[in-house]
C-alpha positions as a printed Julia matrix, in Angstrom:
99×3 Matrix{Float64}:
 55.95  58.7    7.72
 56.79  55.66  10.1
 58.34  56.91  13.4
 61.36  54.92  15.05
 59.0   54.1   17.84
 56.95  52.32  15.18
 59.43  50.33  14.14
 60.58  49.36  17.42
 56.56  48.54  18.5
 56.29  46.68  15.02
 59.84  44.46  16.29
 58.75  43.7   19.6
 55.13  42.8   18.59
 56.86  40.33  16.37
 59.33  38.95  18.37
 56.37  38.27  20.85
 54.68  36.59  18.07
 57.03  34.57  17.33
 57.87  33.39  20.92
 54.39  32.66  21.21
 54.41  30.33  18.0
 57.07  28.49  18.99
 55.26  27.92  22.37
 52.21  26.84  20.59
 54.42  24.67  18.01
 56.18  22.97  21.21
 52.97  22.17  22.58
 51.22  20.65  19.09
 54.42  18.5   19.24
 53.84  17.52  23.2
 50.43  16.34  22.1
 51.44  14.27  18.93
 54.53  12.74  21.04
 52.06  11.76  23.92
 49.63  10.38  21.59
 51.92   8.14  20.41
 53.33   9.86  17.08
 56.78   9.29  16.2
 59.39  11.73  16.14
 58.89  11.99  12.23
 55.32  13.6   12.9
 56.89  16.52  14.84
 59.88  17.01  12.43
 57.13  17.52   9.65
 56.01  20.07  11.85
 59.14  22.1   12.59
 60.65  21.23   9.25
 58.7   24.61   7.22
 60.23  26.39  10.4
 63.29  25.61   9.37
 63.52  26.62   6.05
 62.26  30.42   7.28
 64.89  32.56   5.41
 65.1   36.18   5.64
 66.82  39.23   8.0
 64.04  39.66   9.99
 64.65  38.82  13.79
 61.21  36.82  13.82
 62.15  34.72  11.44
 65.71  33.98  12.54
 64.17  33.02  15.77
 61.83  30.57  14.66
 64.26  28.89  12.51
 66.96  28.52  15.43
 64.12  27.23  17.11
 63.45  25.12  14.61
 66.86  23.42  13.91
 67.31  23.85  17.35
 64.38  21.44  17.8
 65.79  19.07  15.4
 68.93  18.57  17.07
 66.97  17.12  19.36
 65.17  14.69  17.45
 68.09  13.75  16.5
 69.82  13.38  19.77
 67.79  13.04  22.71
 65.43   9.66  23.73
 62.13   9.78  24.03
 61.94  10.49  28.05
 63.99  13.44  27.58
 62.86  14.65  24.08
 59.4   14.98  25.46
 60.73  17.14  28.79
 62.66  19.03  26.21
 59.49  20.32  24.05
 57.28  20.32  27.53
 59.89  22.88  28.81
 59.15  24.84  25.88
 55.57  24.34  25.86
 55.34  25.34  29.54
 57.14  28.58  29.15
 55.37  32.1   28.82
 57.31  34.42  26.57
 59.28  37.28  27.95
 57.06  40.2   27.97
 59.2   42.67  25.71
 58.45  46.25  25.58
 60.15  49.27  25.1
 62.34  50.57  28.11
């Protein structure tokens, strides 16, 4: 039998997982973008994050990352699209654990 606690430990191991992907996804995109790679290269890399489907809260954040991410191809220059994924890159992911 799989206690609630279980559950919860199971959620917030993912979620942590997942905020650490999308770190480490941020920062394969930092390195393409600074090695001269278009914007194309790191849409090919978020693009199988955006098509995530599913009700798990893992994979709803990685695909708002994801399209998030886009948006940004899409709309920022190349100064500001690189401080954009740097931010990300940069940033630890919140510690979560159970209160």
């Amino acid at each position: 039998m799989v206690s609630a606690w279980d559950d919860e430990s199971s959620i917030l191991e993912g979620l942590t997982g997942s905020l650490q992907f999308q770190c480490d996804t941020a920062r394969e995109i930092v390195a393409a973008l600074r090695n001269g790679e278009s914007a194309g290269r790191a849409f090919e890399i978020l693009r199988p994050l955006s098509r995530q489907s599913g009700m798990r809260p893992t994979l709803q954040l990685l695909t708002v990352f994801a399209n998030m991410a886009i948006r940004q191809l899409i709309d920022a220059d190349g100064a500001s699209l690189l401080a954009w994924f740097e931010r990300i890159a940069e940033s630890e992911p919140i510690p979560l654990h159970r209160p």
